[in-house]
DOTORLUM-161116 format. One record per residue (C-alpha): y, x, z; residue number from 0. Coordinates in steps of 0.05 Angstrom, whole numbers. Layout:
N
+--------+--------+--------+-----+
|      Y |      X |      Z | num |
+--------+--------+--------+-----+
|      Y |      X |      Z | NUM |
...
+--------+--------+--------+-----+
//
This chain:
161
+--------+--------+--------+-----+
|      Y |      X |      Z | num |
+--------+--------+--------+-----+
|   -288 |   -208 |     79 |   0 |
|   -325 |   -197 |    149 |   1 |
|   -294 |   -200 |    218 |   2 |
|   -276 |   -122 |    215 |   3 |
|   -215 |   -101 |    222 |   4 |
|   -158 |    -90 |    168 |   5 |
|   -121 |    -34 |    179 |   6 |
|    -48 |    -48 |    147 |   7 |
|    -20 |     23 |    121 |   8 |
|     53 |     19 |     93 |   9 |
|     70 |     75 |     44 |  10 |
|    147 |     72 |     37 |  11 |
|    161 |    116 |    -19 |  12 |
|    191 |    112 |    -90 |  13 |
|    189 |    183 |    -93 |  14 |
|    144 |    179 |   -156 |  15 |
|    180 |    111 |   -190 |  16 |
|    243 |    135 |   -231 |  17 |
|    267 |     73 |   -198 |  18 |
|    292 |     61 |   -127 |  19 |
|    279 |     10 |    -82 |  20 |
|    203 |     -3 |    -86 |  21 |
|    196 |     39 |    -16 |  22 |
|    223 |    -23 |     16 |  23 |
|    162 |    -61 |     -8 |  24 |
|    124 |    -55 |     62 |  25 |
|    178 |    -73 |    100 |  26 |
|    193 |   -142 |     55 |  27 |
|    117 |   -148 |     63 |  28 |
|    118 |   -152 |    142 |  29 |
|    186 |   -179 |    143 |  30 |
|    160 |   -245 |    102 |  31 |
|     94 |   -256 |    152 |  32 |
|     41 |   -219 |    118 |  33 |
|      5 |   -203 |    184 |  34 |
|     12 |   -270 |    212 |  35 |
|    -13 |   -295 |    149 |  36 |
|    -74 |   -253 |    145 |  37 |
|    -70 |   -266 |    225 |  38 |
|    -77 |   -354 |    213 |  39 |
|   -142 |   -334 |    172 |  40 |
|   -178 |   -295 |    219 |  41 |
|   -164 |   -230 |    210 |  42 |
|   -160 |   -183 |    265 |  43 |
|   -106 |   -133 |    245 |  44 |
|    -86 |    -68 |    262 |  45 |
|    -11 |    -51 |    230 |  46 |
|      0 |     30 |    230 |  47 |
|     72 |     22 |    210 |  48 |
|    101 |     64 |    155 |  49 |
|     67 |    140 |    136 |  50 |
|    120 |    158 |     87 |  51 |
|    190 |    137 |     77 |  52 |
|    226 |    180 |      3 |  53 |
|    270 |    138 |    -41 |  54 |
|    262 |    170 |   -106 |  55 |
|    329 |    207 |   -134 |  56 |
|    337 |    257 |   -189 |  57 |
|    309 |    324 |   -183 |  58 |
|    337 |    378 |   -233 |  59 |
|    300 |    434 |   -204 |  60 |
|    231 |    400 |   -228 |  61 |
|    249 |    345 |   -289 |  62 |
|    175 |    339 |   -296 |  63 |
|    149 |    323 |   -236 |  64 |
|    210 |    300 |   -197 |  65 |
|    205 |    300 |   -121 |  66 |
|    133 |    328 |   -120 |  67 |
|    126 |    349 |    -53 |  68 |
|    149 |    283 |    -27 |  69 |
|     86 |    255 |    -77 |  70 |
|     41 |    296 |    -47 |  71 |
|     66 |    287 |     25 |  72 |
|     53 |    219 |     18 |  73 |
|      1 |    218 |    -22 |  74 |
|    -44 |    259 |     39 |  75 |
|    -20 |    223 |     91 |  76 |
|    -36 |    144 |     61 |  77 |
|   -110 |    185 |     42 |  78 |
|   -122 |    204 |    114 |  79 |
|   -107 |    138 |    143 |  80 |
|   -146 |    111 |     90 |  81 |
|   -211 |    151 |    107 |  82 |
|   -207 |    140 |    169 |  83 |
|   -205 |     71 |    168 |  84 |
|   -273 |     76 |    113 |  85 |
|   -308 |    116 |    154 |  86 |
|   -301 |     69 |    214 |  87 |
|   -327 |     17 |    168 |  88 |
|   -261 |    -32 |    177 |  89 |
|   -220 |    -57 |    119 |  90 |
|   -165 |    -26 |     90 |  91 |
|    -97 |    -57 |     55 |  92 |
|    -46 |      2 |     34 |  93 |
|     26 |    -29 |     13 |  94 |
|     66 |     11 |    -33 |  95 |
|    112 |     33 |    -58 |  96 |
|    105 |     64 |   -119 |  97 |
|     41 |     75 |   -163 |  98 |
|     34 |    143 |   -135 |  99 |
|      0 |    105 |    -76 | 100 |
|    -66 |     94 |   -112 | 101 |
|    -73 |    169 |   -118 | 102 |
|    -67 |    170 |    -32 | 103 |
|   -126 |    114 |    -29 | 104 |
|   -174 |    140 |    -78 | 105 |
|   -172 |    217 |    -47 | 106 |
|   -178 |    182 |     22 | 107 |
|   -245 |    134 |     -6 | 108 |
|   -273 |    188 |    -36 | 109 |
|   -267 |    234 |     29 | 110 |
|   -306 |    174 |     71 | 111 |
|   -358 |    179 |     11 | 112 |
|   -334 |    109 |    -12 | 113 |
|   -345 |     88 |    -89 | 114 |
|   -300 |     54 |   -116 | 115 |
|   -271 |     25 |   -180 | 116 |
|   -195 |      8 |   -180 | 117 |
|   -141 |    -22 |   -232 | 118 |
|    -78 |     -1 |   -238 | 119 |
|     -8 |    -39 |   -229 | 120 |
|     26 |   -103 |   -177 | 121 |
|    -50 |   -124 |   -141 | 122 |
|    -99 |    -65 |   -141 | 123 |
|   -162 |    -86 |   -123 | 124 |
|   -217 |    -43 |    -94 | 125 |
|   -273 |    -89 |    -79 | 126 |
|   -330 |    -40 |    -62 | 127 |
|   -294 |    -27 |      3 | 128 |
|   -269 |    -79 |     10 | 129 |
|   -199 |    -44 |      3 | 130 |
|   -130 |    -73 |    -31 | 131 |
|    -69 |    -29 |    -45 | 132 |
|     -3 |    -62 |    -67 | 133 |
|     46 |    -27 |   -121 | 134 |
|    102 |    -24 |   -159 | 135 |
|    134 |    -92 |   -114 | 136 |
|    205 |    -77 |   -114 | 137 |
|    245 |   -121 |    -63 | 138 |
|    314 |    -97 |    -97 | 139 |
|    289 |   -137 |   -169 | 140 |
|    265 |   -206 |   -136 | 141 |
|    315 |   -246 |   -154 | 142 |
|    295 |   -291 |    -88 | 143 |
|    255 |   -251 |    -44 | 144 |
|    241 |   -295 |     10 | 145 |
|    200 |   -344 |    -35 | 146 |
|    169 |   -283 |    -74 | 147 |
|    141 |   -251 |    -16 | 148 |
|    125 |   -308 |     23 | 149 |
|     77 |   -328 |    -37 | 150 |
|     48 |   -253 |    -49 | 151 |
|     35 |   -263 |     33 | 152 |
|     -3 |   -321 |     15 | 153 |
|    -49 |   -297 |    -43 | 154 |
|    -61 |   -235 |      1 | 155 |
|    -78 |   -279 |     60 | 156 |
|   -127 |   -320 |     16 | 157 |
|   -156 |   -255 |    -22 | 158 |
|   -174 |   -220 |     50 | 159 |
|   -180 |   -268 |     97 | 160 |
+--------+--------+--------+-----+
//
């Protein structure tokens, strides 16, 4: 990684998970030193907070595609931080969330024109620019959260620094 800047982008949402609690992911994240950690390896960061907060719950009106709007919502706002971070050529590390969050940081790539390649599930990689989105972390299942996310701070710190 080069001396650029990585934007942190927190995506708060479980609005796509059939399963609460993995909107509190970003705030475990920053809670548990991730930006000092990144910080102690030279990393200049810029934190823009949280661009969507939903905690999924049932919705009967649409059974197949339960809280859509809130998807979408969140899905357009994570891709215009995203491309704007890409198109100022600094780095980029979404935390999620649920998996929905990939779908916010590809659109937003692919409007700065970035290519990309991308796996799914707990540490998404996107090494072609030189992006990293977290999903499906869900504070409310570690069983000590603490050490869990003071190690995930680590191998993030190590992976981007």
């Amino acid at each position: 990684m080069s001396a650029r800047f990585l934007n942190i982008i927190g995506a708060a949402t479980s609005a796509g998970a059939y399963s609460p609690g993995q909107e509190q992911a970003p705030a475990a994240f920053r809670r548990h030193g991730l930006a000092e950690a990144l910080a102690s390896r030279g990393r200049t960061i810029r934190d823009h907070g949280d661009v969507a907060s939903f905690r999924w719950r049932p919705d009967p009106s649409q059974p197949q595609a339960m809280n859509l709007e809130a998807v979408r919502h969140a899905c357009d706002v994570v891709a215009s931080h995203v491309a704007t971070a890409i198109a100022a050529q600094e780095d980029v590390l979404v935390l999620g969330g649920d998996c929905t969050v990939e779908l916010g940081t590809v659109a937003g790539a692919n409007a700065a024109g970035a290519r990309i390649a991308f796996a799914l599930k707990q540490l998404t990689a996107l090494p072609q620019w030189r992006g990293l989105t977290i999903t499906e972390i869900n504070p409310a299942h570690a069983p000590d959260e603490s050490a869990a996310f003071a190690r995930l701070n680590e191998v993030l710190a190590d992976a981007l620094g």
